[in-house]
C-alpha positions as CSV (number, residue, x, y, z in Angstrom):
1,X,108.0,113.5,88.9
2,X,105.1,111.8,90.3
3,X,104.0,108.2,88.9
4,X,100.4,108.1,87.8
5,X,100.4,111.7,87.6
6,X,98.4,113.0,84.6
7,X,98.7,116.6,85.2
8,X,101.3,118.3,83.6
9,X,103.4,120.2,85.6
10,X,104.0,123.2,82.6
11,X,101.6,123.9,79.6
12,X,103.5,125.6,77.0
13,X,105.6,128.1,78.9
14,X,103.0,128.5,81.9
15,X,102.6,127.0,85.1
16,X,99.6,124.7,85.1
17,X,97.2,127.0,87.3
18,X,93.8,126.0,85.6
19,X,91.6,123.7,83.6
20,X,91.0,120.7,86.4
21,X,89.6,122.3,88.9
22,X,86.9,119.4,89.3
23,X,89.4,117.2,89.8
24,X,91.4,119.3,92.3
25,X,88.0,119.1,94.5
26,X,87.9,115.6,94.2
27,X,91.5,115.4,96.1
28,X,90.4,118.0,98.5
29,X,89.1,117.9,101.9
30,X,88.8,114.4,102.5
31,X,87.8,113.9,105.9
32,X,89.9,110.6,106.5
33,X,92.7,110.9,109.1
34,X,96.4,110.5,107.1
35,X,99.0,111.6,109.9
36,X,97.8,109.8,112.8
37,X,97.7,106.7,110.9
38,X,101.9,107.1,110.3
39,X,102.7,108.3,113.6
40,X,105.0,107.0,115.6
41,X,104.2,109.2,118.6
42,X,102.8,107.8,121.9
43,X,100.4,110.5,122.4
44,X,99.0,109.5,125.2
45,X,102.4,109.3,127.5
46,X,104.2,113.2,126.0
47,X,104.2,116.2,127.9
48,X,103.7,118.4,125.3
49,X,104.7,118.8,121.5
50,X,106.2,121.8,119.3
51,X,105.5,122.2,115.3
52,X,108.0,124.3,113.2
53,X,106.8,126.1,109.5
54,X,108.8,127.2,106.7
55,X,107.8,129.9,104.6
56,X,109.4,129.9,101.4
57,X,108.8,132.7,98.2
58,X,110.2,134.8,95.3
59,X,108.0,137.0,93.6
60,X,107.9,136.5,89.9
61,X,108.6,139.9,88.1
62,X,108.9,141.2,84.8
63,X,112.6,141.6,84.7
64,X,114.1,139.3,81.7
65,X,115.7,142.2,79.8
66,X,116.3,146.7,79.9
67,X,112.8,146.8,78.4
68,X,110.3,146.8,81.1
69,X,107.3,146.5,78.7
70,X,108.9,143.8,76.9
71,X,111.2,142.0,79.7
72,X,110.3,138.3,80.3
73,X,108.4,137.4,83.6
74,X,111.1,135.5,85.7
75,X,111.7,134.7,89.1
76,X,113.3,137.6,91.6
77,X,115.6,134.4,92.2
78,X,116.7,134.1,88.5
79,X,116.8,138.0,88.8
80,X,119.5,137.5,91.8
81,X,121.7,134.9,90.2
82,X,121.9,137.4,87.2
83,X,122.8,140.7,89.1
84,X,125.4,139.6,92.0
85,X,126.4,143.0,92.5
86,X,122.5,144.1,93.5
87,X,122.3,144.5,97.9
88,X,122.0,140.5,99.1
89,X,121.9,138.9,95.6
90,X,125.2,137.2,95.9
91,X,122.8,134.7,98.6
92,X,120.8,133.1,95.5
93,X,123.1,130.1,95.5
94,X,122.4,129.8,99.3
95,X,118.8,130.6,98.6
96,X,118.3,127.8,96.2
97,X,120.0,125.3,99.0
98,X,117.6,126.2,101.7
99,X,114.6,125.5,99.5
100,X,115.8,122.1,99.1
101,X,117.7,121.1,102.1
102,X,115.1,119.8,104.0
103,X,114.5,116.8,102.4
104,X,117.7,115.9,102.4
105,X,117.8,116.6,106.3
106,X,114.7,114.6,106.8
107,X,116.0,111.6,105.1
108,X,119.4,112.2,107.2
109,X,117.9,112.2,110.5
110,X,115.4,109.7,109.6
111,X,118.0,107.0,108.5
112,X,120.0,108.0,111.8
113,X,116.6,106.4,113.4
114,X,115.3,109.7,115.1
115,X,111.4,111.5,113.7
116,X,111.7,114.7,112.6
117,X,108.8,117.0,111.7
118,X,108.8,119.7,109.1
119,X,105.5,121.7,107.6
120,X,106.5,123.6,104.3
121,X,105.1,126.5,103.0
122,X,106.0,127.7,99.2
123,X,104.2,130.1,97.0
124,X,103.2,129.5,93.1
125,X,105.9,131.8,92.6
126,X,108.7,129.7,94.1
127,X,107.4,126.5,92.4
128,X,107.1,127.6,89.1
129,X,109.9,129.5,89.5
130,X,111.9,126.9,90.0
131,X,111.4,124.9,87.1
132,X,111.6,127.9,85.0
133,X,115.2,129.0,85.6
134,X,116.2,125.5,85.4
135,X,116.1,124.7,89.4
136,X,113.8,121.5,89.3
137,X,116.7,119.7,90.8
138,X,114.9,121.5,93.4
139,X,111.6,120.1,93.0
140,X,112.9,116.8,92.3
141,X,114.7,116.3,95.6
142,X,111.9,117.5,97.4
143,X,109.7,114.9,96.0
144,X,111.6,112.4,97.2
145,X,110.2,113.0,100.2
146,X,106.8,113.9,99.7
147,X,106.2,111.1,97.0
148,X,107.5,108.3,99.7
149,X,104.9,106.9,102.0
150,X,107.9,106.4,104.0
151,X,108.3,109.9,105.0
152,X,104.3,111.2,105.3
153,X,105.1,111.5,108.7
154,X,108.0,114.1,108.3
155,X,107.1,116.3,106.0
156,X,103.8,118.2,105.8
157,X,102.8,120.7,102.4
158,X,100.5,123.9,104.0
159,X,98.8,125.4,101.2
160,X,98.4,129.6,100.1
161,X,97.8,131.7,97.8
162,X,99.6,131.1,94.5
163,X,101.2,134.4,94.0
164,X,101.8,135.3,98.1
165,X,98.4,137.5,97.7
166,X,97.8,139.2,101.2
167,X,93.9,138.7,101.5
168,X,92.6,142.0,102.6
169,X,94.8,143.3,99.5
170,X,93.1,141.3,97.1
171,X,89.5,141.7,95.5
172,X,87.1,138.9,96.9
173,X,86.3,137.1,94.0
174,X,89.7,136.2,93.5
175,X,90.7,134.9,96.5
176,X,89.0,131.8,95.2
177,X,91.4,131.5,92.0
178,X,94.6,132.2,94.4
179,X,93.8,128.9,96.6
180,X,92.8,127.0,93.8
181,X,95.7,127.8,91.8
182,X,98.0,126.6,93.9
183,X,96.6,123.1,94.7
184,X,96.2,123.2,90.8
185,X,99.9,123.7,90.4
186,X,101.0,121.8,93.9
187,X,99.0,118.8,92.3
188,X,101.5,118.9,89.3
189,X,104.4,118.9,90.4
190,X,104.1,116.3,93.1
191,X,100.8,114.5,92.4
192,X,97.3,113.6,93.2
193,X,97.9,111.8,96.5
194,X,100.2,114.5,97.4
195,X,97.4,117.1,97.0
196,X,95.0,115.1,99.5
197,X,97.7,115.6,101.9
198,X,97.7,119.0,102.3
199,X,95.0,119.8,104.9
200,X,96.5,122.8,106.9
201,X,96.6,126.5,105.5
202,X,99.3,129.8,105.6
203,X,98.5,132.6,105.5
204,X,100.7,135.3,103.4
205,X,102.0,137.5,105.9
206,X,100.5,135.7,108.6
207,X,97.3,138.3,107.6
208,X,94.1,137.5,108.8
209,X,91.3,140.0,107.2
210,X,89.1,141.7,110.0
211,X,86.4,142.7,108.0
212,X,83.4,140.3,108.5
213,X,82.2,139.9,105.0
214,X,85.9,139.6,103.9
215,X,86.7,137.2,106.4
216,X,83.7,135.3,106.1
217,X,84.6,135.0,102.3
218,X,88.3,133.7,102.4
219,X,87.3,131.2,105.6
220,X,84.5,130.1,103.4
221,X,86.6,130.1,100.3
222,X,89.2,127.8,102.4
223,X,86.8,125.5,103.4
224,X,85.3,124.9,100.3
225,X,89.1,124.5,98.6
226,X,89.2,121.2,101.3
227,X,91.1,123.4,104.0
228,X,90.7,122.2,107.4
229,X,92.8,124.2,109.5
230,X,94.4,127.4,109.6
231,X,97.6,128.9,110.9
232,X,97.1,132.5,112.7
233,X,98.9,135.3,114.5
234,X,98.4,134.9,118.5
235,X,97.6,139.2,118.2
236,X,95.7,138.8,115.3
237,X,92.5,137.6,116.8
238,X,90.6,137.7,120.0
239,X,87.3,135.9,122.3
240,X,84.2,137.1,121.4
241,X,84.0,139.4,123.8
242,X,87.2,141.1,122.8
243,X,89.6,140.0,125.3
244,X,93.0,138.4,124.2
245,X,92.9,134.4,123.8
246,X,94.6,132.6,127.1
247,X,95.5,129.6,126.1
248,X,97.6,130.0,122.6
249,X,99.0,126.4,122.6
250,X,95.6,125.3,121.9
251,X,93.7,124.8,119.2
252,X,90.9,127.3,118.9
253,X,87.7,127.7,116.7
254,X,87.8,130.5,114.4
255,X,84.4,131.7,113.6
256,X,83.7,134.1,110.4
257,X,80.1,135.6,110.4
258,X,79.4,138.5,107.6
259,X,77.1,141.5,107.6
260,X,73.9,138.9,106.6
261,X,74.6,137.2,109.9
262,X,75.8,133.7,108.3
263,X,79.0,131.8,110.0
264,X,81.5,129.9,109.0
265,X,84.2,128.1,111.3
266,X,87.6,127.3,110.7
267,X,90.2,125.2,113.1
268,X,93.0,127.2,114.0
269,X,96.6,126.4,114.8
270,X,98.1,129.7,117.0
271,X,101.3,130.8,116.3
272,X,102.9,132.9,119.1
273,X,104.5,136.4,118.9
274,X,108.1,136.6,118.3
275,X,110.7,137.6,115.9
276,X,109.8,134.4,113.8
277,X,112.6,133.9,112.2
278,X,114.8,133.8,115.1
279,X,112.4,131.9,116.9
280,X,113.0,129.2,114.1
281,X,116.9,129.5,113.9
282,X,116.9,128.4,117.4
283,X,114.7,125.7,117.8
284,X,113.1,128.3,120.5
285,X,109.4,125.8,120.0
286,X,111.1,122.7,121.1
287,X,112.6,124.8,124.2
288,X,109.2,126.3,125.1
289,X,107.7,123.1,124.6
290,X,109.4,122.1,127.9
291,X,108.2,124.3,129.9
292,X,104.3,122.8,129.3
293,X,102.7,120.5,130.9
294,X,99.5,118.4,129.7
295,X,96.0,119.8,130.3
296,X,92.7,118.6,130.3
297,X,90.4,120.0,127.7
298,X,86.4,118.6,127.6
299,X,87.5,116.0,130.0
300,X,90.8,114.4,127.9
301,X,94.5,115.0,129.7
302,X,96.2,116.3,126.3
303,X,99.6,117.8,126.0
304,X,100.1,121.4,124.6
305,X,101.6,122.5,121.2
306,X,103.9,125.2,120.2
307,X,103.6,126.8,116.8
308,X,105.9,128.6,114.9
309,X,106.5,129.7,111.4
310,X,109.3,131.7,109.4
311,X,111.1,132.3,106.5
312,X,112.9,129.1,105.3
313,X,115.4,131.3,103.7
314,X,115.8,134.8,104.7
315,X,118.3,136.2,107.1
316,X,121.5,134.8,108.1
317,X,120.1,132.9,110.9
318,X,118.0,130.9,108.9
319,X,120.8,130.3,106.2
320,X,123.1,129.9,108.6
321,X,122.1,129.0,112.3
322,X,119.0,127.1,111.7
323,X,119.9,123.6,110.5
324,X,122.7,122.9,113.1
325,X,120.0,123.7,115.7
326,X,117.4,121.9,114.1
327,X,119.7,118.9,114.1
328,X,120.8,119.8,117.4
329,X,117.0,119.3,118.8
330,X,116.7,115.7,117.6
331,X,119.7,114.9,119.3
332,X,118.1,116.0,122.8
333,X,117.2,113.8,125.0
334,X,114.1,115.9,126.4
335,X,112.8,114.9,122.1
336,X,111.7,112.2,123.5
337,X,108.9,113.5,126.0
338,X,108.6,117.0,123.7
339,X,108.8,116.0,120.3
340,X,108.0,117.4,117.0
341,X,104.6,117.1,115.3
342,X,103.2,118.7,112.1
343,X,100.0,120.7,112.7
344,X,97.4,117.9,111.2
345,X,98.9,114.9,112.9
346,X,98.6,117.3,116.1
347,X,94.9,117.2,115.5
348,X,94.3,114.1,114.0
349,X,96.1,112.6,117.4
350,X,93.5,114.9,119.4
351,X,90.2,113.4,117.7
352,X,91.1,110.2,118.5
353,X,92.0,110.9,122.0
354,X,88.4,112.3,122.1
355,X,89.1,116.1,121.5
356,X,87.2,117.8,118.5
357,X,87.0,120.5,117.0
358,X,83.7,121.7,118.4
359,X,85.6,121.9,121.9
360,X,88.0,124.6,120.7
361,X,87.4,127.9,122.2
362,X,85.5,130.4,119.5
363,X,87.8,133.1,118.7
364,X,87.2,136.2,115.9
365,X,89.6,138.1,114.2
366,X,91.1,141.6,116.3
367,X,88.8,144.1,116.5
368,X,85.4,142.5,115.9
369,X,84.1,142.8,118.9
370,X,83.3,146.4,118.4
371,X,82.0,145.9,115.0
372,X,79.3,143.4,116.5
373,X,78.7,146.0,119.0
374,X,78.2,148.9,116.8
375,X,75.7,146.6,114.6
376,X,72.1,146.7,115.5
377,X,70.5,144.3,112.8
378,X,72.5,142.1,110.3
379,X,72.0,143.1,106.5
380,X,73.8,143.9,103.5
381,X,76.1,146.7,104.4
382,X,75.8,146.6,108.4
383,X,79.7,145.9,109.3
384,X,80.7,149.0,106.9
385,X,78.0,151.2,108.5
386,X,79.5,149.9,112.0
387,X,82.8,150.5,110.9
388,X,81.8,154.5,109.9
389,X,80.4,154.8,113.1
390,X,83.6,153.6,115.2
391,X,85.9,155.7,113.1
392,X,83.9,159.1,113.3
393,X,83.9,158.3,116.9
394,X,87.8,156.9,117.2
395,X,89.8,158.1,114.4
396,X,92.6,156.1,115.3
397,X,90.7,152.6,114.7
398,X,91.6,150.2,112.0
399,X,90.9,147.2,110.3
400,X,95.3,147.0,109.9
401,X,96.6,144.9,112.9
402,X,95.9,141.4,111.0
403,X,99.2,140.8,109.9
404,X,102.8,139.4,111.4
405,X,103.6,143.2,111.6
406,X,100.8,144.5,113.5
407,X,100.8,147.5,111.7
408,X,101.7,147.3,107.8
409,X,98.9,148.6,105.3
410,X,98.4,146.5,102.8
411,X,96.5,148.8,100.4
412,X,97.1,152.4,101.8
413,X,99.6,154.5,100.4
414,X,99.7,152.1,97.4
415,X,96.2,153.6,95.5
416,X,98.8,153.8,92.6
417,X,98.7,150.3,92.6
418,X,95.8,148.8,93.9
419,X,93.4,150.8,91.2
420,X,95.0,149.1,88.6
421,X,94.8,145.4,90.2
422,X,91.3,146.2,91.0
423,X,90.6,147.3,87.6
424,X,92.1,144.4,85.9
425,X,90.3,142.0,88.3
426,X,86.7,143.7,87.3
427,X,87.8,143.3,83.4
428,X,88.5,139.6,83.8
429,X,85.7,138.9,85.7
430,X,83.5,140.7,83.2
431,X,84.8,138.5,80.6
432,X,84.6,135.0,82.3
433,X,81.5,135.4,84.7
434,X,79.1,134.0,82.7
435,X,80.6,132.6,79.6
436,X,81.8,129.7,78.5
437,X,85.4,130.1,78.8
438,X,87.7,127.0,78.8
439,X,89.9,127.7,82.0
440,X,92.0,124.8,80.6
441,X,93.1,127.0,77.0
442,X,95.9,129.2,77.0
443,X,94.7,132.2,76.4
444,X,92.6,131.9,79.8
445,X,95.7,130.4,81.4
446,X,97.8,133.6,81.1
447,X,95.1,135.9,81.8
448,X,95.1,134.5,85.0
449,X,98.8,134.0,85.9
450,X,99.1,137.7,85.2
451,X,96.0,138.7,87.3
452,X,97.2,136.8,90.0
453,X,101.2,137.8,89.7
454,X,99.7,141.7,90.0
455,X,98.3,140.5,93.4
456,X,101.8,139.5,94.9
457,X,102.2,141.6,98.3
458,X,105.7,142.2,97.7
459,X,104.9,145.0,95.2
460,X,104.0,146.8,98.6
461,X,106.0,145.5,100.9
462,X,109.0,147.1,99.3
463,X,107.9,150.3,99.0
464,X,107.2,152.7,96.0
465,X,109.6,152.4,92.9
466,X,110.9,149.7,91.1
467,X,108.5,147.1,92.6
468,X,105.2,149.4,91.7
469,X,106.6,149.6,88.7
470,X,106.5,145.8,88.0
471,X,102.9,146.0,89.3
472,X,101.9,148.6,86.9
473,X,103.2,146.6,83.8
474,X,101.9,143.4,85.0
475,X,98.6,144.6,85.1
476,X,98.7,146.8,81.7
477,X,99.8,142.8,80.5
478,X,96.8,141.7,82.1
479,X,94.4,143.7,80.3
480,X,96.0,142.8,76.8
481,X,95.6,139.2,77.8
482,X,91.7,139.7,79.5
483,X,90.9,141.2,75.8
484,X,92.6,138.3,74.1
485,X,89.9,135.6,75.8
């Protein structure tokens, strides 16, 4: 893997999640510009620009054997190749292909003398995955493009949370060891330089918490983790007086104040509704992107940007569809005035035109507006008093619309579950806040690979059953391991 790398990529049988997290913030959140540097775009002279995101996962579950309480934790992947006969399992080898594929695309169309653009997006899960069921072909090919100076300009790593933790679904005080796991484990596999790369952030399930103090939290947690930007939902956040944003292919400036009346601001990169994944198969940014025109923004003529993300893998239309229209793009003509920039060269080429981030319209997440209004001092407490007040008054209000779906509940319906994360997040907590504990031993390793695999939305996205189930064991594991430290 990486030269110069002296981070192992697996400690005994685990994915290495912990024990350098001082260096992890050294290679974090350096304010140096490192796309705009490589571009080969005239910035200046486009008329406007389109970014695509791929969003690659596979929850790990405890599925190695009949025996749930003794079954090995393995990939849903590995789980896929070994049950054929299961729904859409006979698409693992295809699965495996579209994590790799576009590196070997990139280096295609880049040899053929054209500049693509790619921004990747895969969970702990999928990495360590990988490696584990004896994919790191996988790994390997992809490195190839992210290790080669060659190719910074293509391909662009967005971090997330390790284990494809949905925010508002996870206790605050670990949000913190889901972003830092996975540039702890991204750092790994592909290296140190690598890790300073990665400047931009996505969200699991697009979600955007519309709490204030939880907001606040994770936009504070991201900064601090060396985050500069973040990917949102065009629905999932609003002006600060509560009207919809008007101008979604600009950047805007997402601001997180809590209860206490403290603010933290975040750059954000809009992605517009759609079915995503669709959206994606068809090139349908590049084709918007043509209908834009440049406009002036604090006195700079800049061109537009259109954002879109979706699963790298899922569907037949990003198996199938997506890389002949992908290639199709770069052989357009119109790439020339429109073409294709990652999300940190787009704003790396807009501070040097003069554009900064404190000329970004503020923006909040959906639904704030009335909290602020329902608040008459800040304090400890005042957005959950404001929030009892709406909802005695509106029954129908909720803090759920933060998400691609608009709708899904990321806790509700799923007490079952959630008591038991929550409980085995309070026990390891009680045992490591405050001691001495070596996040770098083994013992502390595992207790935190299964506290954050217990976190992983999809034991609630699909439903009660067999995926709960997995929950439920994961987190009875947890609390063997939290006694263990």
């Amino acid at each position: 893997m990486p030269k110069n790398n002296d981070l192992p990529e697996v400690v005994g049988k685990l994915p290495n999640i912990s024990g350098r997290e001082k260096d992890v913030a050294k290679h974090s959140g350096l304010a140096k510009a490192m796309y705009a540097p490589v571009s080969d775009i005239d910035f200046g002279r486009i008329q406007a620009a389109f970014g695509v995101a791929l969003h690659m996962h596979q929850p790990t579950i405890p599925a190695g054997g009949d025996n749930l309480e003794q079954a090995a934790l393995i990939s849903n992947l590995q789980f896929m190749f070994e049950h054929p006969e299961i729904k859409d399992n006979h698409n693992a080898p295809v699965f495996v292909q579209c994590y790799s594929r576009m590196s070997d695309i990139t280096r295609e169309l880049s040899a053929q003398g054209k500049s693509p653009r790619i921004m990747l997006d895969y969970s702990g899960n999928l990495l360590w995955g990988l490696r584990q069921m004896g994919q790191g072909k996988v790994l390997e090919n992809l490195q190839k493009v992210t290790g080669d100076k060659k190719y910074y300009r293509n391909m662009e790593w967005l971090g997330t949370t390790w284990s494809h933790a949905v925010v508002t679904s996870t206790p605050v005080p670990d949000i913190r060891l889901q972003v830092m796991a996975w540039r702890h484990h991204f750092a790994a596999i592909f290296g140190w330089q690598a890790l300073e790369r990665v400047k931009g952030f996505s969200a699991p399930e697009m979600h955007l918490p519309i709490h204030p103090d939880v907001c606040y939290e994770y936009v504070k947690t991201l900064k601090e983790c060396g985050y500069q930007w973040l990917m949102v939902q065009e629905h999932t956040i609003e002006n600060s007086d509560g009207t919809g944003i008007r101008n979604p292919h600009l950047p805007h400036r997402l601001v997180a104040k809590n209860s206490a009346g403290d603010e933290v601001e975040i750059t954000v990169l809009v992605k517009t509704q759609g079915s995503d994944n669709k959206l994606i198969g068809q090139m349908q940014p590049f084709y918007e992107a043509q209908t834009l025109q440049r406009r002036d923004v604090s006195g700079k003529n800049v061109p537009l940007y259109v954002c879109q993300i979706g699963d790298g893998e899922n569907g037949g239309v990003m198996m199938n569809e997506f890389p002949p229209a992908y290639r199709k793009a770069y052989d357009d003509p119109a790439i020339n005035r429109v073409p294709s920039l990652n999300g940190s060269e787009y704003l790396e080429l807009l501070a040097a035109s003069g554009v900064q981030a404190k000329d970004f319209a503020p923006v909040q997440p959906i639904s704030q507006n009335r909290i602020w209004q329902n608040i008459d001092k800040p304090g400890k407490g005042a957005a959950d008093r404001a929030i009892d007040r709406i909802k005695s008054q509106d029954p129908n209000y909720n803090l759920d619309k933060g998400s691609w779906t608009n709708d899904k509940n990321w806790v509700k319906g799923y007490e079952d579950v959630m008591d038991p994360i929550n409980q085995l997040s309070a026990a390891f907590h009680r045992k490591v806040n405050g001691a001495k504990v070596d996040t770098g031993s083994a013992a502390y390793r595992k207790a935190l690979l299964l506290l954050l695999i217990s976190q992983t939305s999809c034991f609630r996205y699909w439903g009660t059953g067999a995926w709960t189930d997995y929950a439920k064991e994961i987190c009875r594991r947890g609390q063997e391991s939290v006694k263990a430290l």
